[in-house]
N, C-alpha and C positions, 0 to 999 in steps of 0.2 A: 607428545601427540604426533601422528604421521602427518603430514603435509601434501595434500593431493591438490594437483595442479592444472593437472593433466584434463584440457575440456571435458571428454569423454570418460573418464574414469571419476573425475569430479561427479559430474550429471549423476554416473550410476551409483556412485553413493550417497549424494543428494537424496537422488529417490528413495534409498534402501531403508538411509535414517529417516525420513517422512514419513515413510509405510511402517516404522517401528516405533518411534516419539513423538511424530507431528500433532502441533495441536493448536498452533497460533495463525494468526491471522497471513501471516505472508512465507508459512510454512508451503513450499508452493515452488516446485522443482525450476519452468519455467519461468518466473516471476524471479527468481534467483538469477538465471541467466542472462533474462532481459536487462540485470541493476547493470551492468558493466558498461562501463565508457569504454570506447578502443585503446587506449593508453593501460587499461588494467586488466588481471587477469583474475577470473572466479579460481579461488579457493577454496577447500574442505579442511577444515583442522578435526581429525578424525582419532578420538582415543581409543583403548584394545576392549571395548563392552561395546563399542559403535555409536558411541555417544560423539556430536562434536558442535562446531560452530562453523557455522558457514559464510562469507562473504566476499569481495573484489579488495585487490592490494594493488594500490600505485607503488610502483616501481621509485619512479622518479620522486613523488613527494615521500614515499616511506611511508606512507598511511594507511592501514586498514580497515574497513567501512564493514563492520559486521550488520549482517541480514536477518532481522527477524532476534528470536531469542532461539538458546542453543536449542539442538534436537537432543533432547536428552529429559526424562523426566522432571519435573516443576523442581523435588527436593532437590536436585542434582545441576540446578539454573549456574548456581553463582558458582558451585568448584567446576564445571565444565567450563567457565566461562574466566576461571581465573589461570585454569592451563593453558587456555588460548592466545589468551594475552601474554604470559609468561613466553609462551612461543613465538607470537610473531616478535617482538623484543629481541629474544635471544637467537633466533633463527633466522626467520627473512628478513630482521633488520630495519622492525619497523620503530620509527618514532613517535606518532599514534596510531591509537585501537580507537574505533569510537563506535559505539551499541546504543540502543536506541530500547528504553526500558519504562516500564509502566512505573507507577511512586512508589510500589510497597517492593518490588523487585530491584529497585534503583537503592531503595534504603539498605537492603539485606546484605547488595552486591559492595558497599560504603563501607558498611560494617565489618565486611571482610575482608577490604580494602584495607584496614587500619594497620598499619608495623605492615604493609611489603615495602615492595622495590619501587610502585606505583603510586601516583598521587589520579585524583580527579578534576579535571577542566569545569569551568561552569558549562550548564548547555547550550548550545548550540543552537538549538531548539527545542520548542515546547510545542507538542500536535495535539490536538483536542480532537477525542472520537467518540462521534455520537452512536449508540446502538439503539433500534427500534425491537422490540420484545412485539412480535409479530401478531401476536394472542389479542393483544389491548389496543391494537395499533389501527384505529377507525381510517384511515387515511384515504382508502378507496372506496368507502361509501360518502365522505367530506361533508356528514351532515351535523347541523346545529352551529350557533354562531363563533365557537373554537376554529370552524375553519371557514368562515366566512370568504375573508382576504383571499387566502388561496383559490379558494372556489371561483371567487369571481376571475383572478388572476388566470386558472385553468381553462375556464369555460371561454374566455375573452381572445385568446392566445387559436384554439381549437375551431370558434367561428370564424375567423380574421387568413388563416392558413389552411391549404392543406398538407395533410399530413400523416406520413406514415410510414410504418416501424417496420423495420427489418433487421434480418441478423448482421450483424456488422461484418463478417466474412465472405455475405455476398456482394460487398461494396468496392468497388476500386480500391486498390490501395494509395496511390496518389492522394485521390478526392480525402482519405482518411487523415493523411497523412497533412496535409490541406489544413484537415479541420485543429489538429494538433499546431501547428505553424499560427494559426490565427488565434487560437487559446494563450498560447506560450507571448504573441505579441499582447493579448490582451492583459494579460496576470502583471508585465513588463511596467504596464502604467501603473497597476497597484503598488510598482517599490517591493516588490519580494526579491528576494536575494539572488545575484546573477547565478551562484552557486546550484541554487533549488531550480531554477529555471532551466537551468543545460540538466542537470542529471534527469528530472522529469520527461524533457523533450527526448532524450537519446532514449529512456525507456518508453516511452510509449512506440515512438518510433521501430522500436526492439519488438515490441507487444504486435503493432500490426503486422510488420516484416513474418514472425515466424505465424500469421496464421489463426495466431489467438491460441495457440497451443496450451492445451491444459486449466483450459478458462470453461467455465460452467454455463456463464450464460456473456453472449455479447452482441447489443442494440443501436442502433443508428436511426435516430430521426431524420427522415428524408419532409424538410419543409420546402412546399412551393420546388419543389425538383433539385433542394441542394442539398447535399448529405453535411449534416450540422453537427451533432451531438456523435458521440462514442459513450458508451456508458459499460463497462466487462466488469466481471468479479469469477467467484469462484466457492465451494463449500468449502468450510473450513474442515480438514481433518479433526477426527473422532471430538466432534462438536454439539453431537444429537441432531444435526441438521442445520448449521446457522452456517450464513452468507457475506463471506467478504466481498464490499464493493470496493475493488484495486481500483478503478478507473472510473472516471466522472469529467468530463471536457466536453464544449462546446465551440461552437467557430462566434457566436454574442450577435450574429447578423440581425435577429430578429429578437423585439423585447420580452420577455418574459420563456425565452429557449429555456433556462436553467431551469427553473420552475417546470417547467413544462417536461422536461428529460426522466428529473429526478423523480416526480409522482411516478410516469409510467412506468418506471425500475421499480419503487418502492410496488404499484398495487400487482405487478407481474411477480414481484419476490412473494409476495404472499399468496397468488391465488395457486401455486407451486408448492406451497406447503412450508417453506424455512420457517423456521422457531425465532431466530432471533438476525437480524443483520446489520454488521456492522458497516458505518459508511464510509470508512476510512479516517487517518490522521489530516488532519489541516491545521493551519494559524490560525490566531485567532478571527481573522478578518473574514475568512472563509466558513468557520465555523457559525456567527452568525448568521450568514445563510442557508446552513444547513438544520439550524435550527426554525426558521422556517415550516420543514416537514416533520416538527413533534418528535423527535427520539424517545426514548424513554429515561436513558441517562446517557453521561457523558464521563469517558477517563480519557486520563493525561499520563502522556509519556515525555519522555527526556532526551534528545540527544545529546550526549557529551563524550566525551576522549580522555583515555586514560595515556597518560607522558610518565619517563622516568622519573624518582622526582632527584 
């Protein structure tokens, strides 16, 4: 596989492969560029059909953090994805690869795992992602006693503040930036991992910096005059119309903000037409309250790292 390194020549094959395989959730040129810490540089591992895998490579730790699943057609997931590792190993020198894979994809990639040079790490992590099927999804009418709670929770939040939405791009960026800072200290009491905590805060940070670049839609609750909430996502490539939400933070100043963020993204995605959208990966701890706004289901993915063995 070619090894593109090169910011710019990366980006433009980023793009090329998106606009010819893309079809996953964080398939998403921008959103690739934003993953980077300053310590590491984005990579394309690009084979000769234009199939590849994409992610950031520390130098220093030897570790590769692949992005998304490959750009390369669904049959084609696990052998793009076993040249790549084969490369970073023999080539830049890495000592792990780690890809982030739903269960039936994770099983396939094992299986073909079996007699190489590679063994598998347990994971890492486990993200739980709710999708709401937009069709079925009563949420912005909130009627009958299924959403009772919320209802009250919504209407209680809306008499008590005011309140109101704007595009997140007409907002200072500081004040964003703010709201990011006081999220990252909030999640810190939860005990989540210092790990998840720095890579989250540098991307979002990345996310406001460039602008929102290549983001679909992006909202900010202005309560009582303070810019609180960020909420961005984007359409998923060749998806029929469904909505990744990349981004869901609050600054937690006032009770029931989160509740209050998430309806308005959830009845704004549908009165726009998306088919289905997904909320993103989270913990379990998070997941919980995302369950809250009724998904329709919910899958599981895996972080984990492939080593010599």
């Amino acid at each position: 596989m070619e090894i593109i390194d090169d910011s710019g020549e990366c980006e433009r094959e980023v793009r090329k492969g998106i606009e010819k395989f893309g079809y996953a959730t964080e398939h998403n040129a921008s959103y690739f560029l934003t993953f980077k810490e300053p310590y590491e540089k984005n990579v394309f591992l690009k084979d000769s059909s234009g199939c590849g895998v994409f992610g950031v490579y520390s130098e220093n730790a030897r570790q590769f953090f692949m992005v998304s699943e490959a750009l390369a057609p669904r049959e084609k997931q696990v052998e793009v994805l076993m040249d790549a590792v084969d490369t970073c190993f023999s080539r830049l020198g890495a000592r792990k690869f780690y890809t982030q894979q739903d269960e039936a994809l994770k099983a396939k990639t094992l299986s073909a795992f079996r007699g190489s040079a590679y063994r598998a790490l347990r994971p890492m992590f486990v993200f739980y992602w709710p999708v709401f099927d937009m069709a079925g999804w009563d949420g912005d009418k909130m009627e009958g006693g299924q959403w009772k709670k919320l209802r009250n929770v919504k209407n209680s939040f809306y008499k008590s503040h005011v309140v109101k939405v704007v595009d997140s791009v007409t907002v200072d960026k500081n004040a964003l930036r703010s709201i990011v800072e006081e999220w990252i200290a909030y999640q810190r009491t939860l005990r989540l991992t210092a790990r998840k905590d720095r890579l989250y805060a540098q991307q979002y940070f990345n996310i406001i910096d460039s602008g929102f670049r290549d983001v679909t839609m992006a909202k900010t609750l202005i309560v009582d005059g303070v810019p609180s909430t960020i909420t961005a996502g984007w359409e998923i490539p060749r998806s029929g119309g469904a909505y990744y939400s990349a981004v869901g933070v609050c600054n937690y100043r006032f009770d029931d903000l989160g509740e209050a963020a998430n309806i308005d993204d959830l009845c704004r995605l549908k009165s726009v037409g998306y088919s289905f959208v997904d909320f993103g990966g989270s913990l379990a701890n998070v997941l919980r309250f995302k369950l809250k706004f009724k998904p329709s289901f919910v899958y599981v993915t895996h972080t984990y790292a492939f080593v010599r063995k």
